[in-house]
N, C-alpha and C positions, 0 to 999 in steps of 0.2 A: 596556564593549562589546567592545572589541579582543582584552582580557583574558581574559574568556570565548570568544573567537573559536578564539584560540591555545591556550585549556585544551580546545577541542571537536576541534580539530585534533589536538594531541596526543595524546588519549584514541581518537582514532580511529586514527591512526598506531601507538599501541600495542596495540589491539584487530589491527591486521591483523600486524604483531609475534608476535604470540599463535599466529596461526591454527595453525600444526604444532601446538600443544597441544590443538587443537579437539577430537582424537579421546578424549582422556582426561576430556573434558567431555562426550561423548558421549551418558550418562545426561540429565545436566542440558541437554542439546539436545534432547534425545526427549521432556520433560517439557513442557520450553515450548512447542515444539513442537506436542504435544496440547493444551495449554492453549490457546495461540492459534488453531488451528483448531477447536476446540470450542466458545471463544466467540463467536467471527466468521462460521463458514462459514452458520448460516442469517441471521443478517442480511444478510451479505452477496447470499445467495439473493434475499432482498425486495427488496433497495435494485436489485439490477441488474434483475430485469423489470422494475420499474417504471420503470428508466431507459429501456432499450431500449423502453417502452414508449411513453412519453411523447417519445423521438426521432421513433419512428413517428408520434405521434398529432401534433404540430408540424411535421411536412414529408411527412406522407404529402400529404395533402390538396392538398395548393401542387402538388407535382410531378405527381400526378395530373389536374389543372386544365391543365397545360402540358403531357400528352401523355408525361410523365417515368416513368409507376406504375414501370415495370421498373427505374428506379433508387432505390427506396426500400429495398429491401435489401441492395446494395452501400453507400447512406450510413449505414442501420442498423451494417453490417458494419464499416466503416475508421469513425466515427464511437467505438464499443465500443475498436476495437483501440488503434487509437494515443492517445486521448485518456482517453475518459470511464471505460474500463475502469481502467486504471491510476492515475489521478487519485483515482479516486472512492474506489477501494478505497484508495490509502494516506492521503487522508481519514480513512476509517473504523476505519482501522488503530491512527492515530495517535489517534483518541480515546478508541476501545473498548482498546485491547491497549497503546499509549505510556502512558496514563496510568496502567493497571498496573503497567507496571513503573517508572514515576516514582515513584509511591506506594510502590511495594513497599520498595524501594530507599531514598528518601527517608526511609521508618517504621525502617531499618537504619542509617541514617548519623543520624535522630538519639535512639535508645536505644542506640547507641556499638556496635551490631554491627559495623560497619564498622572499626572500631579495635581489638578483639578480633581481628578477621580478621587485623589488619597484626601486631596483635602476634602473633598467631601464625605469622608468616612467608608465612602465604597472599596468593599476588597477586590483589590486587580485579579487575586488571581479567581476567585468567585463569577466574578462579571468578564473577565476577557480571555483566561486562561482557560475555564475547566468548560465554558460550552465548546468551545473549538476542537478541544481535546478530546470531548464525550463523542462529537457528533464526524469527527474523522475517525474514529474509533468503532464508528458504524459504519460508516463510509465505505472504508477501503476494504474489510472484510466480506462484505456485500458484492463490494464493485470485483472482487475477485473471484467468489463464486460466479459472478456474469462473465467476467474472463477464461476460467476453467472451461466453461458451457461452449462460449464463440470460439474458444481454441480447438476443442473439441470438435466442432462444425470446420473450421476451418484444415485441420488436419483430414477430414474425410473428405472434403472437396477434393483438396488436391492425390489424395490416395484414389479418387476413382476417378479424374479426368487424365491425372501423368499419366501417360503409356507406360513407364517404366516400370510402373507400382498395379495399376487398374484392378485396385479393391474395391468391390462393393460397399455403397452405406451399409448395408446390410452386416456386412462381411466386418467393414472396419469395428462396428458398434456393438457387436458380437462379441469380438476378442477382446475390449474396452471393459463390457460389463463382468466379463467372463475374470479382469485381471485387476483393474480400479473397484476398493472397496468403500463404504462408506466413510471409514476409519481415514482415509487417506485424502479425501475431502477435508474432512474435522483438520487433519492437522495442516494443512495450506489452512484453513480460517485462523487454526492459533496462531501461524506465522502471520499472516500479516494483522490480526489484532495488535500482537507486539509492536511489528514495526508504524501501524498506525501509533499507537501511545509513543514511540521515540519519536514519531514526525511531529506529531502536534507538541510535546512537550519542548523538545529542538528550537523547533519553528518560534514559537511564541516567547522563548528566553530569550533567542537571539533578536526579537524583535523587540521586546522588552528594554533591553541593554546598548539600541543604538541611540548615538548621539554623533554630531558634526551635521546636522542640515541633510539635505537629498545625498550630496555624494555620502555619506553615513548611513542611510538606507540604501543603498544600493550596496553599500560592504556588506550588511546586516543579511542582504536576500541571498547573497551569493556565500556566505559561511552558511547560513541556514541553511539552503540547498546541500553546498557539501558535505555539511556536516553530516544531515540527515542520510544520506545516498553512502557514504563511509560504513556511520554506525548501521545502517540496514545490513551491510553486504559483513561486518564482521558478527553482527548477533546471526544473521542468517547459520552461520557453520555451526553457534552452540546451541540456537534451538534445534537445528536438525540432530545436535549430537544427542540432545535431549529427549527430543521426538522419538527417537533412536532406539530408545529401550523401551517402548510402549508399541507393542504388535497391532495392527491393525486390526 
């Protein structure tokens, strides 16, 4: 366990080592890049109304009951921002797009590309480590603000078509502007920048490191995913605690 702690550190220590090199990887950053947002951006579309949907549809009702309707789009709003937006998506990140490049990666360390690579003097983590890591790194922060936005939309559908809630767009997006502030944006983006850098660095160590044939990638994808979805939800508590002392 420690061993592997120190090898995750390392490899991520050397990945930001890298970064001046970033631009001469720049191809293979715009690849991933597209990749990653071509397989994620409409899932991610789905998963977030229906998040912001089902916020609404669990606390419209209550708040409306107590005289509250007017705040069900400011909770909709900082609800998205600081938590469920950036959580969810590097979730999703890590299952749909980590386990690509676990696998990817993995199917290269064990038909010995990866050793090819060293013998030819190419730096692994230069060439397979630090574009993947750059370009999820843009990825998921990105793809989270479009998550925040759909959740948003998707919490005011359902606020003005339930009966139970029947708030205006107008009304919902109102009390949204009136309570979500810029500040509160910014910090769902540094959360999930964070949790983008543990996925890609996660992801690409445990890919790195497998050996045993296909059943060996298949171990490789599923500790990467765990892994990743673990460490998200434990840094999750200490950048919020972090976040914490800095006012919007």
């Amino acid at each position: 366990m420690f061993r592997d702690i120190g090898q995750l550190v390392l490899l991520a220590w050397q990945t930001f080592l890298a970064l001046p090199q970033v631009w001469r990887q720049r191809r293979k950053v715009f690849e991933q890049l597209f990749e990653m947002g071509n397989a994620s951006l409409f899932v991610a579309c789905i998963v977030s109304i229906f998040i912001g949907g089902v916020i609404t549809l669990q606390t419209g009702p209550t708040l409306v009951e107590r005289g509250l309707a007017s705040a069900v789009g400011g909770l909709v709003g900082l609800s998205m921002c600081k938590e469920l937006g950036p959580v969810m998506m590097a979730i999703l990140i890590a299952g749909r797009i980590g386990s690509a490049i676990a696998a990817e990666i993995g199917s290269m360390a064990v038909y010995q590309e990866i050793d090819a690579l060293r013998t030819m003097n190419i730096s692994i983590v230069r060439y397979l480590v630090l574009p993947r890591v750059v370009a999820i790194s843009i990825a998921l922060p990105a793809l989270t603000i479009f998550a925040i936005m759909v959740g948003w939309l998707g919490g005011a559908i359902v606020a003005n078509y339930n009966t139970q809630i029947s708030i205006s767009f107008q009304g919902f997006f109102t009390n949204l502007r009136q309570v979500v502030e810029v500040g509160d944006v910014v910090k769902g983006v540094v959360k999930a920048f964070v949790f983008a850098v543990v996925i890609g660095v996660v992801t690409c160590h445990q890919g790195l490191k497998t050996i045993g044939g296909p059943r060996g990638i298949g171990r490789s994808v599923t500790k990467a995913v765990v892994n990743s979805i673990v460490l998200i939800l434990i840094l999750d508590y200490f950048v919020t605690r972090i976040l914490m002392e800095f006012k919007s």
